[in-house]
PyMOL Python script that loads the backbone (N, CA, C, O; Angstrom):
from pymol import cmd

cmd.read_pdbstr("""\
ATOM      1  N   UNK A   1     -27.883  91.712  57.286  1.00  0.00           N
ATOM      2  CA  UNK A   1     -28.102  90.865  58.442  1.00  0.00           C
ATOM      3  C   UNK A   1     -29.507  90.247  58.433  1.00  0.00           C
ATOM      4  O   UNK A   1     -29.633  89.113  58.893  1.00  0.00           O
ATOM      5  N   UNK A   2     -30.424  90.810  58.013  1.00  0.00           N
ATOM      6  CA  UNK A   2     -31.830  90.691  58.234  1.00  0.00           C
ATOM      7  C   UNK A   2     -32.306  89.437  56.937  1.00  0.00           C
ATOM      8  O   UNK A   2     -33.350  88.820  56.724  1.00  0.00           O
ATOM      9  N   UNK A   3     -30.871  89.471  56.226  1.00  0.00           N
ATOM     10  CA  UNK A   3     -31.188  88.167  55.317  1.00  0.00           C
ATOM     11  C   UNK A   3     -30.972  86.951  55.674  1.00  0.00           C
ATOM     12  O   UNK A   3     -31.058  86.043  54.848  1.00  0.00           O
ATOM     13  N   UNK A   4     -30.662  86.730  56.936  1.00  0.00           N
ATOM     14  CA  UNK A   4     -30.427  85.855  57.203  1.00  0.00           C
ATOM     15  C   UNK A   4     -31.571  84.705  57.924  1.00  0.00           C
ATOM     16  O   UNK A   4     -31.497  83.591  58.442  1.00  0.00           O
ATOM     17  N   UNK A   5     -32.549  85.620  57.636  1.00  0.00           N
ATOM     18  CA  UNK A   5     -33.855  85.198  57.905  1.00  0.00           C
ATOM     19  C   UNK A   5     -34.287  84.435  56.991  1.00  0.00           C
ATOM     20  O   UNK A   5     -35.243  83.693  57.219  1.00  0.00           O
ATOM     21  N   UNK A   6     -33.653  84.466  55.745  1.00  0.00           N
ATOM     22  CA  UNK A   6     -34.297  83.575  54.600  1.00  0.00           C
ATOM     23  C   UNK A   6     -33.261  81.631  54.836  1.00  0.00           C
ATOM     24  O   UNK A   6     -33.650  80.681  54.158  1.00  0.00           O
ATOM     25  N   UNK A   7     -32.269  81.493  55.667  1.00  0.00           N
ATOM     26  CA  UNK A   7     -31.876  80.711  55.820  1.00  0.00           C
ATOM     27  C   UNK A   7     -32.941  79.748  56.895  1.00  0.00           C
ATOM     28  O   UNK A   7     -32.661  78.556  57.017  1.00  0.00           O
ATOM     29  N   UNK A   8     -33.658  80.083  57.344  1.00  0.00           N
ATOM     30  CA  UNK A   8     -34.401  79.690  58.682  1.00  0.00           C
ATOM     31  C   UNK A   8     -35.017  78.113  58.547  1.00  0.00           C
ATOM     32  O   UNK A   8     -35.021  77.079  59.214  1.00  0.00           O
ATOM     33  N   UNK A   9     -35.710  78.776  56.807  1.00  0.00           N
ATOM     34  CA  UNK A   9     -36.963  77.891  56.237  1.00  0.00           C
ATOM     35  C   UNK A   9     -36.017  76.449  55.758  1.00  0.00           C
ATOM     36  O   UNK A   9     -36.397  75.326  56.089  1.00  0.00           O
ATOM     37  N   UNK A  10     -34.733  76.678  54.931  1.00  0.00           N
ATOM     38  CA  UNK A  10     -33.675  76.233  54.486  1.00  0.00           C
ATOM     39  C   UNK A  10     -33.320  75.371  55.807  1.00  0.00           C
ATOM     40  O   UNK A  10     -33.405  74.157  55.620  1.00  0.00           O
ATOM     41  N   UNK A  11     -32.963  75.746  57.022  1.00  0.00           N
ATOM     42  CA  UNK A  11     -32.711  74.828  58.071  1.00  0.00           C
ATOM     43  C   UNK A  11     -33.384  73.369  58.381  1.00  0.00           C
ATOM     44  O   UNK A  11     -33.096  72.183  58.539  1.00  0.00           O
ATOM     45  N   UNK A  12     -34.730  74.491  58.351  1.00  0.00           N
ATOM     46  CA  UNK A  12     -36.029  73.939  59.158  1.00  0.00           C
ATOM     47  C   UNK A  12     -36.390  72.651  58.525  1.00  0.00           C
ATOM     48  O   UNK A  12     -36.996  71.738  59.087  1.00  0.00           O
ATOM     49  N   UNK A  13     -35.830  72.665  56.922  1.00  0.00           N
ATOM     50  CA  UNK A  13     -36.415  71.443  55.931  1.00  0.00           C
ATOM     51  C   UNK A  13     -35.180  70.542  55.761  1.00  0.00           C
ATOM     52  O   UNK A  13     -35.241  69.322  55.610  1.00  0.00           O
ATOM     53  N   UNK A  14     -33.920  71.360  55.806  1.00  0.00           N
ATOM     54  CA  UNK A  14     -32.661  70.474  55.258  1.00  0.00           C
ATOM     55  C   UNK A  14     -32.698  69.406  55.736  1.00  0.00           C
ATOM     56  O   UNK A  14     -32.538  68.610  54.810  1.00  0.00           O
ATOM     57  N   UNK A  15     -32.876  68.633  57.110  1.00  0.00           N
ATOM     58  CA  UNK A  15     -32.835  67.751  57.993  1.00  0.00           C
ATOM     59  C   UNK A  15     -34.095  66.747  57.681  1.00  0.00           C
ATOM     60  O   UNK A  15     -34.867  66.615  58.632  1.00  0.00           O
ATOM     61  N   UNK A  16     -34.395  66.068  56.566  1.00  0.00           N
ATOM     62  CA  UNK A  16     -35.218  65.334  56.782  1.00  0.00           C
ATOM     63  C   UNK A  16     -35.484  63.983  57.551  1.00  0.00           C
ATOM     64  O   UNK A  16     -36.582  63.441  57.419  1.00  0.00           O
ATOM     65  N   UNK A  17     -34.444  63.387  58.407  1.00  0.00           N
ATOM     66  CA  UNK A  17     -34.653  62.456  59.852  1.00  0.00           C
ATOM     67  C   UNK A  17     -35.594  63.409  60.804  1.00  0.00           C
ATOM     68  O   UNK A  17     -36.433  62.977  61.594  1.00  0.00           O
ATOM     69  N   UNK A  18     -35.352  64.502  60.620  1.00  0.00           N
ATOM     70  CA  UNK A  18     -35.863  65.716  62.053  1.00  0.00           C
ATOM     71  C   UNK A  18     -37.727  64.982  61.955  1.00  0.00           C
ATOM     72  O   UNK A  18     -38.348  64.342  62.804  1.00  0.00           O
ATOM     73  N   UNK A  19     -38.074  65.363  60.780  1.00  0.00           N
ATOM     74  CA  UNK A  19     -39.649  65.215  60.837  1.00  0.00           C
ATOM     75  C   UNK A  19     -39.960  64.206  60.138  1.00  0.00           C
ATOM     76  O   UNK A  19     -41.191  64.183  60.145  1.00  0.00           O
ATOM     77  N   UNK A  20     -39.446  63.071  59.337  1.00  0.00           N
ATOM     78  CA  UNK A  20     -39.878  61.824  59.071  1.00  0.00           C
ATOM     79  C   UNK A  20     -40.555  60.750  59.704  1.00  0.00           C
ATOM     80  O   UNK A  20     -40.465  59.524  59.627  1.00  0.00           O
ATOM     81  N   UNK A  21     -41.455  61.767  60.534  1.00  0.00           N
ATOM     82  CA  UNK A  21     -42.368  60.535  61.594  1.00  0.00           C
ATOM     83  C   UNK A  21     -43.924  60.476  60.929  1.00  0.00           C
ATOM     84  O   UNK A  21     -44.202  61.050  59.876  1.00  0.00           O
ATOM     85  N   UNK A  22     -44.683  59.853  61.551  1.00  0.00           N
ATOM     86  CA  UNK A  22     -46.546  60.008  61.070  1.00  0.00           C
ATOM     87  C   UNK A  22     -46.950  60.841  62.272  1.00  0.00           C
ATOM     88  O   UNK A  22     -47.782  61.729  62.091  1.00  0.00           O
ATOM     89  N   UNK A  23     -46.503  60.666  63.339  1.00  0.00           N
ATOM     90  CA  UNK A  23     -47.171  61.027  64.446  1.00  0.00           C
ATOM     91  C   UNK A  23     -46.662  62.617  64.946  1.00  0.00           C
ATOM     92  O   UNK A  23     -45.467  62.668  64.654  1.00  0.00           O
ATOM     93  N   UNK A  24     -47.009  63.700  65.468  1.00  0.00           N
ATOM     94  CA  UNK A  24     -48.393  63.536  65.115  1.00  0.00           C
ATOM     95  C   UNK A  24     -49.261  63.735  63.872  1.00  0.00           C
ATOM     96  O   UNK A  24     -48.635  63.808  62.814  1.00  0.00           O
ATOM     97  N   UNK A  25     -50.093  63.797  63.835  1.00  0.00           N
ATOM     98  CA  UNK A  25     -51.378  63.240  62.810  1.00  0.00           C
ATOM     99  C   UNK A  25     -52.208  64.903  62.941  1.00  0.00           C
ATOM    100  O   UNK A  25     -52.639  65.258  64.038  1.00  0.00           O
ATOM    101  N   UNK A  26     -52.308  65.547  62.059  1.00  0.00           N
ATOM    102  CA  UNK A  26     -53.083  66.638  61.811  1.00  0.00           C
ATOM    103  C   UNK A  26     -53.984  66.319  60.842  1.00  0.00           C
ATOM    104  O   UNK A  26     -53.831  65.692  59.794  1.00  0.00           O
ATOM    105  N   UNK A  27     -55.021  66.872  61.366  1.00  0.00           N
ATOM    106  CA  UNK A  27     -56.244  66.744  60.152  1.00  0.00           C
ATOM    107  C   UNK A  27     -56.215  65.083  59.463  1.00  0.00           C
ATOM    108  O   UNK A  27     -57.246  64.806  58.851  1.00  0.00           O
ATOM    109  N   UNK A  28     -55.337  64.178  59.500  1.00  0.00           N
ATOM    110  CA  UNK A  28     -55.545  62.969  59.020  1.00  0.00           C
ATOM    111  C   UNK A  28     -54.076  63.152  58.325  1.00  0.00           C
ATOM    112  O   UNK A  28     -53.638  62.185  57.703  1.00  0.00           O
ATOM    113  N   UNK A  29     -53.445  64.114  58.385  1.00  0.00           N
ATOM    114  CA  UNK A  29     -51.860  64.360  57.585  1.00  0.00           C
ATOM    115  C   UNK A  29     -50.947  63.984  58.404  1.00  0.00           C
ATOM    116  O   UNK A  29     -50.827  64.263  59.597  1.00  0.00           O
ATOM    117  N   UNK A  30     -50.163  63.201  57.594  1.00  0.00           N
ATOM    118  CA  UNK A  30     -48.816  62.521  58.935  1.00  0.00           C
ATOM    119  C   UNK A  30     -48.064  63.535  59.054  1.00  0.00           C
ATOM    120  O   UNK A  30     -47.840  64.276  58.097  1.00  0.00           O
ATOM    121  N   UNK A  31     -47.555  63.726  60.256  1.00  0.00           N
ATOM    122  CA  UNK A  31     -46.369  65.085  60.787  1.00  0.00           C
ATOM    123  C   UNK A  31     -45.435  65.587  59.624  1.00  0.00           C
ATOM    124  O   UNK A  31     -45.041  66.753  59.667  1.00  0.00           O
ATOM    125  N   UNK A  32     -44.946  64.508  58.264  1.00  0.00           N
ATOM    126  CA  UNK A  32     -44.248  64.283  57.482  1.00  0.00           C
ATOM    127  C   UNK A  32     -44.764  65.753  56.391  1.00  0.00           C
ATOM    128  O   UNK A  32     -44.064  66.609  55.851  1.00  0.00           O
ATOM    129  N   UNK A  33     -45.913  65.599  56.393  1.00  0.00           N
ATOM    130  CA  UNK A  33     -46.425  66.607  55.086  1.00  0.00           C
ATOM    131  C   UNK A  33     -47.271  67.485  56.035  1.00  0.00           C
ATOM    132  O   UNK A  33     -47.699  68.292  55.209  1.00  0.00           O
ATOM    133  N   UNK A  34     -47.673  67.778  56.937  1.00  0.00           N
ATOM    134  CA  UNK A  34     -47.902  69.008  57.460  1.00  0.00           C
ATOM    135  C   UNK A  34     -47.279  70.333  58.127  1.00  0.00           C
ATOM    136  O   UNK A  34     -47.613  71.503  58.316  1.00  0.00           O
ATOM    137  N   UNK A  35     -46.154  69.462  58.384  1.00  0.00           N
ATOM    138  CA  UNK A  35     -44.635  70.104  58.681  1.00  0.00           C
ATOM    139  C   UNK A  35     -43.811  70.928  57.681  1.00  0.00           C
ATOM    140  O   UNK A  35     -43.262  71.984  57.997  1.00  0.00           O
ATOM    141  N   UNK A  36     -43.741  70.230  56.106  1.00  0.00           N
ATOM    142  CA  UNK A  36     -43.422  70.879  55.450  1.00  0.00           C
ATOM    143  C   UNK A  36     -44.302  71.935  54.821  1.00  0.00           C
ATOM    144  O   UNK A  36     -43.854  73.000  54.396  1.00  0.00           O
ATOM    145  N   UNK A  37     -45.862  71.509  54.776  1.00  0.00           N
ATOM    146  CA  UNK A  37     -47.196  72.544  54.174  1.00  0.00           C
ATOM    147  C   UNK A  37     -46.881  73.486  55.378  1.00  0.00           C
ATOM    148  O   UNK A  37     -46.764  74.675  55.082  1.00  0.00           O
ATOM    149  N   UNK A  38     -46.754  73.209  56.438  1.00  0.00           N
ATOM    150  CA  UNK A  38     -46.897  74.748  57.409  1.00  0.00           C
ATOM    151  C   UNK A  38     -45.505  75.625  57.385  1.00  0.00           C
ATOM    152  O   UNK A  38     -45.452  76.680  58.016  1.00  0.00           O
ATOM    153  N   UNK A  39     -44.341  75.128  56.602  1.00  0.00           N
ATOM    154  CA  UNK A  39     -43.271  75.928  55.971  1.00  0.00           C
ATOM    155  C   UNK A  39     -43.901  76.777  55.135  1.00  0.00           C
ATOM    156  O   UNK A  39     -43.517  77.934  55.303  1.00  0.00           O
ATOM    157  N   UNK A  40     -44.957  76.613  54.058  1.00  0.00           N
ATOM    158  CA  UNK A  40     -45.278  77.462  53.069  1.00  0.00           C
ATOM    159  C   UNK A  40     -45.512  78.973  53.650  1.00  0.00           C
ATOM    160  O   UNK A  40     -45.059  79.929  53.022  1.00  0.00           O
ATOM    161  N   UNK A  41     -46.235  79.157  54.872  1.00  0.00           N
ATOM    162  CA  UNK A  41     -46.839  80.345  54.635  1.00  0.00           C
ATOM    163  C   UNK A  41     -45.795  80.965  55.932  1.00  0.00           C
ATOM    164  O   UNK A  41     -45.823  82.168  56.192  1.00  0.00           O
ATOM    165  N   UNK A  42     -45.099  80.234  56.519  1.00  0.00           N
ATOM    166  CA  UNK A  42     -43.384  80.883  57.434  1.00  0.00           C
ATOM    167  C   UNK A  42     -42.807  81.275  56.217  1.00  0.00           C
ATOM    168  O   UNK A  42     -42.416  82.442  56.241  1.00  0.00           O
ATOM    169  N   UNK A  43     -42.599  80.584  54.993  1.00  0.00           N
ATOM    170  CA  UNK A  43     -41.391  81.238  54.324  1.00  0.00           C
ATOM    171  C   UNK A  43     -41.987  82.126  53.967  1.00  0.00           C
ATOM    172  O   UNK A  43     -41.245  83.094  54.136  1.00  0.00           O
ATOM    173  N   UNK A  44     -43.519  82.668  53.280  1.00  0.00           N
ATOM    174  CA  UNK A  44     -43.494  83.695  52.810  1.00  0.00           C
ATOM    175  C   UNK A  44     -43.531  84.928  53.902  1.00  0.00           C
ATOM    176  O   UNK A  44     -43.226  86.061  53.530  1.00  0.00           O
ATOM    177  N   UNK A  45     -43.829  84.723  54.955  1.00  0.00           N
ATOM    178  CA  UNK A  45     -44.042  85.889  55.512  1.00  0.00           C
ATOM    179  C   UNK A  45     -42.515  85.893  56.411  1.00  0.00           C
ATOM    180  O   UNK A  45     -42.572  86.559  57.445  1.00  0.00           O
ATOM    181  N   UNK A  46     -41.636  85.452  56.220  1.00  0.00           N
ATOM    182  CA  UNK A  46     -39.989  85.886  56.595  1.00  0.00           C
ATOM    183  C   UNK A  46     -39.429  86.347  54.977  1.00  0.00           C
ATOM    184  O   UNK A  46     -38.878  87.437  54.826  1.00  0.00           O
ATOM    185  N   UNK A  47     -39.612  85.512  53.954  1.00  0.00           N
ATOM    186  CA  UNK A  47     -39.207  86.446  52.960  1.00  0.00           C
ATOM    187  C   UNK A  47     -39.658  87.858  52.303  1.00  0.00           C
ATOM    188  O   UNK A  47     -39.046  88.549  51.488  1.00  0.00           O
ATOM    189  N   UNK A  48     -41.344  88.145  53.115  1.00  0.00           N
ATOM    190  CA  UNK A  48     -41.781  89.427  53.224  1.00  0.00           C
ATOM    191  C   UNK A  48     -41.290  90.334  53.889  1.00  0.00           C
ATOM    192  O   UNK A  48     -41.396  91.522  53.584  1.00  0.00           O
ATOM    193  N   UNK A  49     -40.507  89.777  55.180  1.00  0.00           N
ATOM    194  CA  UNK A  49     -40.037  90.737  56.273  1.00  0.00           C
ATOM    195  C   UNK A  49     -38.478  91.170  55.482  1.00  0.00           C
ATOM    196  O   UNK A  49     -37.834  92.208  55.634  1.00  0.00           O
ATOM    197  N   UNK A  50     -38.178  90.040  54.653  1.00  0.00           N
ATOM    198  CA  UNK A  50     -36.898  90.389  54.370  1.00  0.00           C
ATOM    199  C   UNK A  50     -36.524  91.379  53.209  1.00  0.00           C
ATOM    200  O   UNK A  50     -35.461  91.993  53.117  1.00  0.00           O
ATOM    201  N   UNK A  51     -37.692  91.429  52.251  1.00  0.00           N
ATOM    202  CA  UNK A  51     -38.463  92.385  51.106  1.00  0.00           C
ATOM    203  C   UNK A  51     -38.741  93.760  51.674  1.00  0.00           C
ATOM    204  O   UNK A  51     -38.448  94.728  50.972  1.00  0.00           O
ATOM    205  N   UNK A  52     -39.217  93.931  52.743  1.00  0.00           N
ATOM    206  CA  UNK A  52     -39.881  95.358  53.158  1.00  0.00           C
ATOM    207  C   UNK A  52     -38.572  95.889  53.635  1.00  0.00           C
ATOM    208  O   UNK A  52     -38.379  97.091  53.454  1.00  0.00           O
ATOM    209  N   UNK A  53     -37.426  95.020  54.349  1.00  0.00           N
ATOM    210  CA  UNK A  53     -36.519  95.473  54.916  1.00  0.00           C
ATOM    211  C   UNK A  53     -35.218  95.856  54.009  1.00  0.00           C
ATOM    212  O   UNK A  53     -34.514  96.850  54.187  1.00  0.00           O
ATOM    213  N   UNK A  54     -35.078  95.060  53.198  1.00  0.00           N
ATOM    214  CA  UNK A  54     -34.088  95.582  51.915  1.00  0.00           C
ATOM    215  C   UNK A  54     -34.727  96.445  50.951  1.00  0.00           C
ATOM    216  O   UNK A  54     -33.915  97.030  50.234  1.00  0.00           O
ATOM    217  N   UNK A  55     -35.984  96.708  50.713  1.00  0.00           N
ATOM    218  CA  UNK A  55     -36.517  97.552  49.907  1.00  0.00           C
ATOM    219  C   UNK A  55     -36.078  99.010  50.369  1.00  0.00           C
ATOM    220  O   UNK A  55     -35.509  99.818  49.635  1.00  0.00           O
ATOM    221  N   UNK A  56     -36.424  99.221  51.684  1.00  0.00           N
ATOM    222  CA  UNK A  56     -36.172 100.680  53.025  1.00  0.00           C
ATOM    223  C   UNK A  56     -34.933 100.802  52.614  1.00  0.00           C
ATOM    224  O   UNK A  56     -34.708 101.727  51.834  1.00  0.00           O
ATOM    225  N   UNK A  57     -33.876  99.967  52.997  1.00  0.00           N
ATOM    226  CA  UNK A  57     -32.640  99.953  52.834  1.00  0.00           C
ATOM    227  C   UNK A  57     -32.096 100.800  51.958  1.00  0.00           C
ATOM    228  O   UNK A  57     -31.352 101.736  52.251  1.00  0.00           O
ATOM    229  N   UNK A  58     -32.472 100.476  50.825  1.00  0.00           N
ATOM    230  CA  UNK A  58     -31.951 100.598  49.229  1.00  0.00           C
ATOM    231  C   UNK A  58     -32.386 102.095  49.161  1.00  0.00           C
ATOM    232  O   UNK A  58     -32.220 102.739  48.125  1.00  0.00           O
TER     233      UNK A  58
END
""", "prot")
cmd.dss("prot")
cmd.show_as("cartoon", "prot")
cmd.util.cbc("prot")
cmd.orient("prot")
């Protein structure tokens, strides 16, 4: 069940109309590429949760 946490990141990006805007504007980065850079460090720390939790498991 707890793998289903690795689908999240997979959602969050599949939809590219969702965040294909400029606005808003981070640091000088259009919403477009800061949206997906701030996926980087969600996926690792849900695919960590999902590692510690199937590791116990096993």
């Amino acid at each position: 069940m707890v793998r289903l946490l690795l689908v999240i990141p997979f959602i969050g990006l599949l939809w590219i109309p969702f965040y294909n805007f400029r606005e808003p504007a981070l640091f000088g980065f259009p919403f477009f590429y800061w949206y997906q850079l701030a996926w980087v460090p969600v996926s690792a720390i849900l695919t960590y949760i999902v590692y510690l939790k199937v590791k116990h498991d096993s």
